[in-house]
NUSEKOL-444974 format. One record per residue: residue number from 1; residue in three letters; x, y, z of N, C-alpha, C in turn. Coordinates in nm, 4 decimals. Each point is the difference from the previous one (the first is absolute). Layout:
<pts>
pos:NUM	code:ALA	neast:X	nnorth:Y	nup:Z	caeast:X	canorth:Y	caup:Z	ceast:X	cnorth:Y	cup:Z
...
</pts>
This chain:
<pts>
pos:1	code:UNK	neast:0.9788	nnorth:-0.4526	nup:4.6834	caeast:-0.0365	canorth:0.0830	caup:0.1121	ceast:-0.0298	cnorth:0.1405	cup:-0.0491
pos:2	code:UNK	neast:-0.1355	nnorth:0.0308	nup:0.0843	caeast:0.0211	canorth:0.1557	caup:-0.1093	ceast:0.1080	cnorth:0.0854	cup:0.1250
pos:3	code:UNK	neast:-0.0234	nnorth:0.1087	nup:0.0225	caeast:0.0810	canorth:0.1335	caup:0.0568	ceast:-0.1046	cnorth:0.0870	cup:0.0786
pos:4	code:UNK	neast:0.0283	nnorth:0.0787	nup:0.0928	caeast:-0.0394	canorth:0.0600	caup:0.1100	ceast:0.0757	cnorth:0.1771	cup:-0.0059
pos:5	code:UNK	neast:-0.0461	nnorth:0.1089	nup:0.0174	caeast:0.0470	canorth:0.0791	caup:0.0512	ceast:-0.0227	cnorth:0.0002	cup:0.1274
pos:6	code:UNK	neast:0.0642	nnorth:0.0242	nup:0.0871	caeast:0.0325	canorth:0.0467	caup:0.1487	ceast:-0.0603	cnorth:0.1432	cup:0.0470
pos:7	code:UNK	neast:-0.0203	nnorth:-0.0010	nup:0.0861	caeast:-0.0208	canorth:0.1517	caup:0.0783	ceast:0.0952	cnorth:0.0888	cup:-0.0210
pos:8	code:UNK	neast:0.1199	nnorth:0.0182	nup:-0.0345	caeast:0.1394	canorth:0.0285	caup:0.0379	ceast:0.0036	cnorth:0.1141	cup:-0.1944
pos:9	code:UNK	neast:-0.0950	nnorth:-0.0807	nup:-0.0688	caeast:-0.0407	canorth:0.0947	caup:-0.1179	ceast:0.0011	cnorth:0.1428	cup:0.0510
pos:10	code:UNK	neast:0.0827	nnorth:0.0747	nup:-0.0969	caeast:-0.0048	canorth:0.1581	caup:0.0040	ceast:-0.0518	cnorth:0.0331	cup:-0.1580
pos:11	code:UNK	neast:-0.0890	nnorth:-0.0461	nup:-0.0454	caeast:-0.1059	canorth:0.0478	caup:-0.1221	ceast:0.0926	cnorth:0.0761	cup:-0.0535
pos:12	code:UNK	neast:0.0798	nnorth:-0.0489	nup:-0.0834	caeast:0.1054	canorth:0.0278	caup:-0.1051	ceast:-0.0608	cnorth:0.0256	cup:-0.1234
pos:13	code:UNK	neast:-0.0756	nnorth:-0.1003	nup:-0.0510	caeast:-0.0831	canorth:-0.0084	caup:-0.1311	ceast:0.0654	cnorth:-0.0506	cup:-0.0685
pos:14	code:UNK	neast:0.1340	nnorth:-0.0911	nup:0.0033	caeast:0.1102	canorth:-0.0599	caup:-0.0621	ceast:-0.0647	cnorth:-0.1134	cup:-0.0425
pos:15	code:UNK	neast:-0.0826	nnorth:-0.0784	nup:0.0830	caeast:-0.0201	canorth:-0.1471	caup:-0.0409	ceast:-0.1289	cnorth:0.0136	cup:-0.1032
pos:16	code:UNK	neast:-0.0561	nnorth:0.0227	nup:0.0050	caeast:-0.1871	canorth:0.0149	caup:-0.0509	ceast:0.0704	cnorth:0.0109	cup:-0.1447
pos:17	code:UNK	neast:0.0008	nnorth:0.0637	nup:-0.0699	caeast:0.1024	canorth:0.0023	caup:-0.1104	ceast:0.0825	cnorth:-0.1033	cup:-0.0783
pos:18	code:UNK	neast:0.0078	nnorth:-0.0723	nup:0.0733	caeast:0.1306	canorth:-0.1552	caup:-0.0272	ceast:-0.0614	cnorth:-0.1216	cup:0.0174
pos:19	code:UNK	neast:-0.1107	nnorth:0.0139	nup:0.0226	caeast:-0.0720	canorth:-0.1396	caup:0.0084	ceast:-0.1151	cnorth:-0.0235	cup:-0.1265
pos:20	code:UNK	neast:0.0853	nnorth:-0.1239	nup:-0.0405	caeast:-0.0732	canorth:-0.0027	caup:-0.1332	ceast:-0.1488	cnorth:-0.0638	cup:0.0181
pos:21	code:UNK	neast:-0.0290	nnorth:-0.0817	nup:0.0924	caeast:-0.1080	canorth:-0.0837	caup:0.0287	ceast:-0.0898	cnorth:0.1457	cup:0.0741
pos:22	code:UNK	neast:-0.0023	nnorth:0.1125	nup:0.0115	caeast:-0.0431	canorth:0.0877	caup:0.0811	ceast:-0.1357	cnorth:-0.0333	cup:0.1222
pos:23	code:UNK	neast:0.1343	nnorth:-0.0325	nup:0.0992	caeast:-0.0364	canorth:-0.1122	caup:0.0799	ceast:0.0294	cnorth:0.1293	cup:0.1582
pos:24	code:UNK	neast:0.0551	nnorth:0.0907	nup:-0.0354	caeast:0.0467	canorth:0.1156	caup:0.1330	ceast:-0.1061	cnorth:0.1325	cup:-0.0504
pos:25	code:UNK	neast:-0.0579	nnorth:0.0453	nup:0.1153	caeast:-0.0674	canorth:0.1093	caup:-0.0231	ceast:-0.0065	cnorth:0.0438	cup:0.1561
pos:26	code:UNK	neast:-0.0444	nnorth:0.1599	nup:0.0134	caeast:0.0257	canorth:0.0280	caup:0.1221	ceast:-0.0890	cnorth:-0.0655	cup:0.0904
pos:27	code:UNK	neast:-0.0070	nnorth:0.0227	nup:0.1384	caeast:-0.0942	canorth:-0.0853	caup:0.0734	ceast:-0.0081	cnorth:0.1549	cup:0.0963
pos:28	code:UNK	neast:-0.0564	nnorth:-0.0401	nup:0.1431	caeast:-0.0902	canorth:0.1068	caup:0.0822	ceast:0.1373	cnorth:0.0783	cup:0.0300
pos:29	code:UNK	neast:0.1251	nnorth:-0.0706	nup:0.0062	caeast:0.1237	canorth:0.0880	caup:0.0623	ceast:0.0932	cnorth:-0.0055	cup:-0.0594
pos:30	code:UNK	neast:0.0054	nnorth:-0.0939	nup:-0.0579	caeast:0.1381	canorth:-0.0424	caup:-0.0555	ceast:-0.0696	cnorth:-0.0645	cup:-0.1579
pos:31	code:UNK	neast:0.1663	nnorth:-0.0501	nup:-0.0821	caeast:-0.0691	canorth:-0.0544	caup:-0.1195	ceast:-0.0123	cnorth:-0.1673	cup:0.0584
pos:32	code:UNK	neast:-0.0449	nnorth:-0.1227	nup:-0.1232	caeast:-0.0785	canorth:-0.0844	caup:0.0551	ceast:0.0447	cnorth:-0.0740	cup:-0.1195
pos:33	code:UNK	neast:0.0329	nnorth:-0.1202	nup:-0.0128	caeast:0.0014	canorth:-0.1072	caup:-0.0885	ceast:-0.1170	cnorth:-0.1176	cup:0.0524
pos:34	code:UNK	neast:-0.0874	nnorth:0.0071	nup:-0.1448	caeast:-0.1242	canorth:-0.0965	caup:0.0241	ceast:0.0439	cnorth:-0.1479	cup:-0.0933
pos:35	code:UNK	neast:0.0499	nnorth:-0.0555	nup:0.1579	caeast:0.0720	canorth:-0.1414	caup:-0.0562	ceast:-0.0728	cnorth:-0.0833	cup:-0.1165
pos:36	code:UNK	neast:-0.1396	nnorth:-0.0296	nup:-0.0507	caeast:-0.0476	canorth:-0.0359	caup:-0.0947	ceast:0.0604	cnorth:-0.0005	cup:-0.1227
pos:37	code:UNK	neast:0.0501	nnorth:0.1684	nup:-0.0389	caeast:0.0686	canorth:0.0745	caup:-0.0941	ceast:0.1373	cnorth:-0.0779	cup:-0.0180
pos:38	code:UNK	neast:0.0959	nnorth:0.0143	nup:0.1377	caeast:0.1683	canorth:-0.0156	caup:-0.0045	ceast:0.0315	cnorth:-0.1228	cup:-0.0346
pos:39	code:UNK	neast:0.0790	nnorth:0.0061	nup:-0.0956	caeast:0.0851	canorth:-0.1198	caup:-0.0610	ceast:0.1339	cnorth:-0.0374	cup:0.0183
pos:40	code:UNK	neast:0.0247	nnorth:0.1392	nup:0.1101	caeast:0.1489	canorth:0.0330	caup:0.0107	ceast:0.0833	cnorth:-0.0019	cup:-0.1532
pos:41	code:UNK	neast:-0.0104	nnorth:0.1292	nup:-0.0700	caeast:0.0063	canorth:0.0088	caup:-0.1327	ceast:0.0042	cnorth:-0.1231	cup:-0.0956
pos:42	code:UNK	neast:-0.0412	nnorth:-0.1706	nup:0.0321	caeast:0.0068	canorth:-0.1232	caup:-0.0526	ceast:-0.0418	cnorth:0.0438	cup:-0.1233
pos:43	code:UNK	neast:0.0313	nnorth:-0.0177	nup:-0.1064	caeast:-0.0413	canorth:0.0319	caup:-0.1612	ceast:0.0460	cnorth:0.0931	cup:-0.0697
pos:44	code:UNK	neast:0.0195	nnorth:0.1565	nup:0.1103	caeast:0.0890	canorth:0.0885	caup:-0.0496	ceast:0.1500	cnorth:0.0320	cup:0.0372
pos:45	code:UNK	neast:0.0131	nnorth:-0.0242	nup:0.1222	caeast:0.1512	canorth:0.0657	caup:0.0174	ceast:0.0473	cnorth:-0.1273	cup:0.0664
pos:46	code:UNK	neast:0.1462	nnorth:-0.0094	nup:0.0196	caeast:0.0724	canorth:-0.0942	caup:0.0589	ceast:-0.0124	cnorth:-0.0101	cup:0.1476
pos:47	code:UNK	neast:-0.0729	nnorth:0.1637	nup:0.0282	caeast:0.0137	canorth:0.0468	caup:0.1881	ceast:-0.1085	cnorth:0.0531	cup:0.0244
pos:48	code:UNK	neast:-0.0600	nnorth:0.0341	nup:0.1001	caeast:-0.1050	canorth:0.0502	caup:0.0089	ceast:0.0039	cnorth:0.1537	cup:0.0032
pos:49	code:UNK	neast:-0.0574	nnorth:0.0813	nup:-0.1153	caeast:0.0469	canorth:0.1668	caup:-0.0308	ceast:-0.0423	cnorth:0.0829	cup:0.1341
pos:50	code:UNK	neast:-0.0934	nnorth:-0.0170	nup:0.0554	caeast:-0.0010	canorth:0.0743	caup:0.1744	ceast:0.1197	cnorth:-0.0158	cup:0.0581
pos:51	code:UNK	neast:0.0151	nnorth:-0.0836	nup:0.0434	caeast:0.1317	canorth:-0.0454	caup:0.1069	ceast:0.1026	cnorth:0.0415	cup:-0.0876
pos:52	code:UNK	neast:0.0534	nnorth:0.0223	nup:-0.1095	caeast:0.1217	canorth:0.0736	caup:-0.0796	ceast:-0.0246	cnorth:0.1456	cup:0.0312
pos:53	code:UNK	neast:-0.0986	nnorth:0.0491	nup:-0.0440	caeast:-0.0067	canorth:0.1491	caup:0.0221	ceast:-0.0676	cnorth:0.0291	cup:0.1814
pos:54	code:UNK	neast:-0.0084	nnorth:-0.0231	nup:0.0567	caeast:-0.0698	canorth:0.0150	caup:0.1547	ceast:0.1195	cnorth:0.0794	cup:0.0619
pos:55	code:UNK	neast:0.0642	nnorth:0.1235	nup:0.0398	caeast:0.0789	canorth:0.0750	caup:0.0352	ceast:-0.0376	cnorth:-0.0866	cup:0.1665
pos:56	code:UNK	neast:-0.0631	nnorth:-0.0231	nup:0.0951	caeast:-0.0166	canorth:-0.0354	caup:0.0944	ceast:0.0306	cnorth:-0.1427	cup:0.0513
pos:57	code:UNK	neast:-0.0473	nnorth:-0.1070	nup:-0.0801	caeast:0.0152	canorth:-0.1648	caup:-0.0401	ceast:-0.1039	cnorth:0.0195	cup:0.1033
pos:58	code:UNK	neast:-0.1150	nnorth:0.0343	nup:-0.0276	caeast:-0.1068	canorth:-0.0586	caup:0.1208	ceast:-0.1066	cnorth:-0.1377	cup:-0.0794
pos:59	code:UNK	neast:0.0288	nnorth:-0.0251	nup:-0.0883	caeast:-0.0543	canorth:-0.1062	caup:-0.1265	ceast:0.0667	cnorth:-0.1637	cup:0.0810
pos:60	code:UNK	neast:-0.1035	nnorth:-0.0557	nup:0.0673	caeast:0.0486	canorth:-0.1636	caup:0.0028	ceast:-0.0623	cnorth:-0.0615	cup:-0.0427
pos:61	code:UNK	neast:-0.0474	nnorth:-0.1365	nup:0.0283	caeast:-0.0021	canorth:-0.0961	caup:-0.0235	ceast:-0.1333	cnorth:0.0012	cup:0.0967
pos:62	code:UNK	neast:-0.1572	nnorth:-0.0362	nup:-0.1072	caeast:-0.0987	canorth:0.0056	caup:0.1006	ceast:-0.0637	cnorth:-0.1557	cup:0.0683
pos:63	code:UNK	neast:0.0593	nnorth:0.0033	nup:0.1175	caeast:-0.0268	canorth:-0.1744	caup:0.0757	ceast:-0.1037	cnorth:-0.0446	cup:-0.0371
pos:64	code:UNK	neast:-0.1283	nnorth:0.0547	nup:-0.0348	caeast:-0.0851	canorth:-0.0206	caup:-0.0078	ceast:-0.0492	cnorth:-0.0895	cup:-0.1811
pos:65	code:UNK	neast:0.0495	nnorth:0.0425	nup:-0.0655	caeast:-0.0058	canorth:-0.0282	caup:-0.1328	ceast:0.1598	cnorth:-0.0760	cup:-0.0305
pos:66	code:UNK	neast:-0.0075	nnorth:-0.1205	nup:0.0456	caeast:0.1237	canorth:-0.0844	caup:-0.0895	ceast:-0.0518	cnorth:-0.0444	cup:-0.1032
pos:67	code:UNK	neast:0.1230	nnorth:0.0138	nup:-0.0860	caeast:-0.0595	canorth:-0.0881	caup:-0.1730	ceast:0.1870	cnorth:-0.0123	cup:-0.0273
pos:68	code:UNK	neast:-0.0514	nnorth:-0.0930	nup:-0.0809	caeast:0.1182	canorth:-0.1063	caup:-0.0616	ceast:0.0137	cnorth:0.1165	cup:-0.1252
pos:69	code:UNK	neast:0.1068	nnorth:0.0312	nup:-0.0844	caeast:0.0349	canorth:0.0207	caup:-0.0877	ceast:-0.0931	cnorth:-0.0243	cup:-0.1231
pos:70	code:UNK	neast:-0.0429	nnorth:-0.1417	nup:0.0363	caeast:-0.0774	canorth:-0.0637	caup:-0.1392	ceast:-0.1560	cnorth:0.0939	cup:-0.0071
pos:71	code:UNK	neast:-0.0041	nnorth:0.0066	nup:0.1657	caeast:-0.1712	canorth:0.0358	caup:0.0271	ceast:0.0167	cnorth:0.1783	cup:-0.0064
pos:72	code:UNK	neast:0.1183	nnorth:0.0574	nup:0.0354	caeast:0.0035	canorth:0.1368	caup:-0.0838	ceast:0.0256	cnorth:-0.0091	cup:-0.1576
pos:73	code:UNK	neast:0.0366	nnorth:-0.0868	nup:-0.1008	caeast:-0.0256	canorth:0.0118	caup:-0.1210	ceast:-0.1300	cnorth:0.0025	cup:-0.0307
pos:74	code:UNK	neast:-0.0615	nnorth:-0.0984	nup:0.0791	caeast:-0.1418	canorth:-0.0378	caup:-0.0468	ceast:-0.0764	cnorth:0.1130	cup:0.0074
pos:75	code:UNK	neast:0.0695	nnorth:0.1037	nup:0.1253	caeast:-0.1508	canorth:0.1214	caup:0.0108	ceast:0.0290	cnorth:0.1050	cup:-0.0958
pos:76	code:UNK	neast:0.1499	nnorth:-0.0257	nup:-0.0518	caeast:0.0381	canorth:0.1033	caup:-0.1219	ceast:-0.0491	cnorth:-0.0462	cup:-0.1326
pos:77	code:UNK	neast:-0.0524	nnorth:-0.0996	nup:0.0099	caeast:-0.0379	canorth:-0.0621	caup:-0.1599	ceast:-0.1660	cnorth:0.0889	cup:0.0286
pos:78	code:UNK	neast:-0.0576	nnorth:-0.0449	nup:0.1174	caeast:-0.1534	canorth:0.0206	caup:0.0313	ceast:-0.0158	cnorth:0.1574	cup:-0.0210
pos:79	code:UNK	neast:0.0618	nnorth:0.0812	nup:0.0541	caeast:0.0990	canorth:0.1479	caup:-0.0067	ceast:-0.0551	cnorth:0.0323	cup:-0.1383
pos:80	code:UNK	neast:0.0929	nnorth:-0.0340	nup:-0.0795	caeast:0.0248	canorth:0.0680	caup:-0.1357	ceast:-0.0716	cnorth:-0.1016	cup:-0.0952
pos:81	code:UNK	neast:-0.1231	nnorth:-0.0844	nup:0.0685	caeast:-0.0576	canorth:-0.0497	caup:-0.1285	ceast:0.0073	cnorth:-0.0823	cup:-0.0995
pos:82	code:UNK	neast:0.1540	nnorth:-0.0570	nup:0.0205	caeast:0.0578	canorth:-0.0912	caup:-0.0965	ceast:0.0470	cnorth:-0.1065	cup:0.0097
pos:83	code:UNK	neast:-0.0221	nnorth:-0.1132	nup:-0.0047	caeast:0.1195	canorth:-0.1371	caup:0.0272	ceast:0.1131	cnorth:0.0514	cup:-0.0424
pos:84	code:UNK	neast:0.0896	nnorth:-0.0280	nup:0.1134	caeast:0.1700	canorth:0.0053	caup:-0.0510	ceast:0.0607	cnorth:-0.1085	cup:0.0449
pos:85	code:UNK	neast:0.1008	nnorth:-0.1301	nup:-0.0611	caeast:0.1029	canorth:-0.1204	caup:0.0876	ceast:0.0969	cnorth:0.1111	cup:0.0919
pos:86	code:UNK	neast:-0.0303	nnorth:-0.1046	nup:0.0710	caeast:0.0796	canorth:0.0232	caup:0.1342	ceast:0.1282	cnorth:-0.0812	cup:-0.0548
pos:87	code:UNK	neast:0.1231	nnorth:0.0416	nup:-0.0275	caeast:0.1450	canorth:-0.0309	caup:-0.0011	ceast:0.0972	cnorth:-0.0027	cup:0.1234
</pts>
């Protein structure tokens, strides 16, 4: 599943920074995760680095984009260019 910022964003500049897939950039009001990008850190971190640093927790879960674990590895392999096993 990728991730969503909310309206409820107070443009911190905390997340844009922590996303390794650089998948968050600002949008017309708020910042914006372009689900294509989000892997929910799958390849790099154990958690997803927005939602750790987000002083607000306005970061969910975007209904719109479900993916299996396997199918966020897959967009992190496509991501960074490289076959990696999925363990």
């Amino acid at each position: 599943m990728a991730l969503r910022i909310t309206d409820e964003c107070i443009n911190c500049d905390v997340c844009e920074p922590e996303c390794p897939n650089d998948a968050i950039s600002m949008g017309p009001e708020y910042y914006v995760i372009e689900p294509s990008r989000c892997t929910e850190c799958v390849g790099h971190h154990d958690e997803p680095q927005c939602k750790v640093v987000c002083p607000v927790e306005c970061i969910e879960i975007h209904p719109e984009w479900v993916e299996s674990p396997v199918q966020l590895h897959l967009k992190y392999e496509r991501l960074i260019g490289e076959p990696e096993k999925l363990t």
